[in-house]
C-alpha positions in Angstrom: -27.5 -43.6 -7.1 -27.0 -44.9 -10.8 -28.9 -41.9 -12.0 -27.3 -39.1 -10.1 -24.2 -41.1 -11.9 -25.3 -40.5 -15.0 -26.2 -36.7 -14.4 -23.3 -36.1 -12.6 -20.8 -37.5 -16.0 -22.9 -35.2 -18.4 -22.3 -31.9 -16.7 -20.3 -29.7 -18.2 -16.6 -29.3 -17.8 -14.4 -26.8 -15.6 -11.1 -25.8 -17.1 -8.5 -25.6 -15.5 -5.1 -23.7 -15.5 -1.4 -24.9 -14.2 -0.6 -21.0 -13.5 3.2 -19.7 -13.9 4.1 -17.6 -11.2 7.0 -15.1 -11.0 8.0 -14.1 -7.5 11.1 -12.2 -8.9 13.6 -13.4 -6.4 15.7 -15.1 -8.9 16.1 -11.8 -10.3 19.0 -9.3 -9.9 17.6 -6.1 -7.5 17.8 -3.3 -9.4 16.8 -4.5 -12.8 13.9 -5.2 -14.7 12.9 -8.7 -14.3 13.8 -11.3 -17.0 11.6 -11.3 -20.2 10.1 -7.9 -19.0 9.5 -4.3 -20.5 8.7 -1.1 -19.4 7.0 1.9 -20.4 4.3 4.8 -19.9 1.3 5.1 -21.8 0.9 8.8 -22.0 4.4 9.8 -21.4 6.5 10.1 -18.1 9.8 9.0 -16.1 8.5 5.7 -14.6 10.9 3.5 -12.7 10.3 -0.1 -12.5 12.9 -2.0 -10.9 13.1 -5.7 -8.7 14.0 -4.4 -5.1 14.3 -6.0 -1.9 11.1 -6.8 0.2 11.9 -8.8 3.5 8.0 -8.8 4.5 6.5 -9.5 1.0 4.3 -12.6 0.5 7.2 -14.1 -1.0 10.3 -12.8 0.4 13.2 -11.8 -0.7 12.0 -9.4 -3.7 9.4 -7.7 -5.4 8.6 -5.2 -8.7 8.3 -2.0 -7.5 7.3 1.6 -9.5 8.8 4.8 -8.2 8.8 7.4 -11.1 6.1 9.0 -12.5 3.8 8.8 -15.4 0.3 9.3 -17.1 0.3 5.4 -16.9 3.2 3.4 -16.5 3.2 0.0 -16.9 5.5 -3.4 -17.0 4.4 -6.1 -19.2 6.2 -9.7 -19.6 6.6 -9.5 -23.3 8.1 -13.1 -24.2 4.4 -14.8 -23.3 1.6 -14.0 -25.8 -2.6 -15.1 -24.2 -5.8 -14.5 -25.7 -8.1 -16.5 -23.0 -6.7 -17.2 -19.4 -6.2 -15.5 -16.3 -3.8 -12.9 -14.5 -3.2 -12.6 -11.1 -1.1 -10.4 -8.5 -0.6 -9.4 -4.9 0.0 -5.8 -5.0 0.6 -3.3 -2.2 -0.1 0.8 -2.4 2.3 2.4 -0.4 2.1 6.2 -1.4 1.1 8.5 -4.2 -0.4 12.3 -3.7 -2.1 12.1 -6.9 -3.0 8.4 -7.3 -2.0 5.5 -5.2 -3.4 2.7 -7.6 -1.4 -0.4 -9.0 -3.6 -3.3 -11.4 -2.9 -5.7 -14.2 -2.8 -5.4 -17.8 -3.7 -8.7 -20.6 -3.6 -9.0 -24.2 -1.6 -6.3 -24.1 -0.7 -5.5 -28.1 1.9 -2.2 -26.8 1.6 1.1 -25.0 -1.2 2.3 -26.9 -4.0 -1.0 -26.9 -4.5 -3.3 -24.0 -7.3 -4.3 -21.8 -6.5 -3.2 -17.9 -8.2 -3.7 -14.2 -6.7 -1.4 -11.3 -7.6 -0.6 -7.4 -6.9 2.7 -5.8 -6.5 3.1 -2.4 -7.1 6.9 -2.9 -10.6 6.3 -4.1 -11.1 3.3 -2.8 -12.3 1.6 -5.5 -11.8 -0.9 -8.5 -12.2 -0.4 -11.9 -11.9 -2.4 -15.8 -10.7 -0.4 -18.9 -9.6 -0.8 -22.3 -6.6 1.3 -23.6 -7.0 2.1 -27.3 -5.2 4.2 -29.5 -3.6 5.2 -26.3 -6.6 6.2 -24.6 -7.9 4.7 -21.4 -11.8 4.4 -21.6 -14.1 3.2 -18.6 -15.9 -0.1 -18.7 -17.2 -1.1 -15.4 -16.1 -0.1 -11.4 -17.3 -0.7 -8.1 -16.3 0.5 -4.5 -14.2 -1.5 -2.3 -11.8 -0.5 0.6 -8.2 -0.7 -0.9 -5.9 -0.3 2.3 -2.7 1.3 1.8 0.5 -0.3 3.2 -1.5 -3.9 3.1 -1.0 -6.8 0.8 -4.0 -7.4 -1.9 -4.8 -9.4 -4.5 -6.2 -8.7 -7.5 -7.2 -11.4 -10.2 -8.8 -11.0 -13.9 -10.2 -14.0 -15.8 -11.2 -13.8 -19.4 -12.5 -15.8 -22.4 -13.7 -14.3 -25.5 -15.6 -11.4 -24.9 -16.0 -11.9 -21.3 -14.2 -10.8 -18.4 -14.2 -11.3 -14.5 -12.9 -9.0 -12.1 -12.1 -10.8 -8.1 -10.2 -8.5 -5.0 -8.8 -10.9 -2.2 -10.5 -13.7 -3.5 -14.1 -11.8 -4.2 -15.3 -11.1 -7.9 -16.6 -7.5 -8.4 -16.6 -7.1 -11.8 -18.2 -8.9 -14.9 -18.8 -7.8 -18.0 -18.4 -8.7 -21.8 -16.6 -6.6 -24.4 -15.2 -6.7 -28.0 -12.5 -3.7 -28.0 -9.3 -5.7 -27.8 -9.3 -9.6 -29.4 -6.5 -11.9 -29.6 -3.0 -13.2 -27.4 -1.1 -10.4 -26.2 1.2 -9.7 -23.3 0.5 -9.7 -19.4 1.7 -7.6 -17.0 0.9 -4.8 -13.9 0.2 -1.0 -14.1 0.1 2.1 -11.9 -0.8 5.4 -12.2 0.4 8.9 -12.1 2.8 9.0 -9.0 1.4 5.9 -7.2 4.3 3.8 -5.1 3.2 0.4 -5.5 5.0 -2.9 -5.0 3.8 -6.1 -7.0 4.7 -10.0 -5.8 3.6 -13.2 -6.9 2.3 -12.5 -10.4 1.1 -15.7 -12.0 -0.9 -16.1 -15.1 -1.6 -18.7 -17.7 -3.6 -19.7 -20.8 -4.1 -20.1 -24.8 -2.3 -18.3 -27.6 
């Protein structure tokens, strides 16, 4: 018993994060959230406002997209984290062209941040970097992505490496050097995709 003690004090550490979480109900419906910013990589009309939800996981609000864009996005600008974790519950409710909605981290502006994203349309997930205002492929994988149902998507990251999980289940991991430093958090959709975004916690080092 003394030696499986010992081994037991020497293994290595798990870190752990106290996660923020923003559920948007303290926030006027209609507006952007507090601390927030919007935009389109690419160009477009997006249309990000807070707007009442009475089923959402956390009732009474949620951010919602309804414009248009190459890539519009919605990033908490007054945090800054180069190693943590981002997480949402996300819903697709329509789209012709796309019906997608994901998360964005070390985000540096409109033009250069990292970015994982589920479609419902192609039923599938997928991890990009965004440079120069370009979005290039890293890794995806198929998954079912149910439209009109609550999901949640989660990315971890430290250094070079990154971890993709859906409803609780990692699908992606990979390393990559493209992006370095804190930048900003925040979620993403695509093209004409009608998504609504609840519970969006994140947390880690500058």
């Amino acid at each position: 018993m003394k030696h499986l003690v010992a081994v037991l004090c020497v293994a290595a550490p798990t870190i752990a994060f106290a996660a923020t979480t923003v559920d948007f109900d303290a926030d006027a419906v209609g507006t952007l959230p507090a601390g927030w910013t919007a935009g389109s990589t690419g160009g477009g009309t997006p249309k990000w406002s807070v707007t009442a939800a009475p089923t959402a996981p956390t009732a009474p609000n949620v951010l919602k997209q309804t414009g248009t864009g190459t890539f519009p996005w919605c990033v908490k600008t007054d945090v800054a984290i180069a190693d943590g974790f981002v997480e949402v519950k996300l819903e697709p409710l329509a789209g012709k062209e796309d019906q997608a909605g994901g998360l964005v981290w070390r985000w540096k502006g409109g033009d250069s941040y990292y970015l994982a994203r589920v479609n419902a349309l192609e039923n599938n997930i997928g991890l990009y970097y965004v440079e120069h205002g370009r979005r290039k492929q890293l890794k995806s994988a198929d998954v079912e992505v149910l439209r009109n149902v609550w999901h949640r998507l989660r990315v971890e990251f430290r250094g070079t490496h990154i971890q993709v999980l859906f409803n609780g289940k990692p699908y992606i991991e990979t390393d990559d050097r493209h992006i370095n430093g804190a930048g900003a958090v925040g979620v993403w959709t695509k093209a004409d995709s009608v998504t609504e975004f609840d519970d969006f916690s994140y947390d880690g080092t500058r």
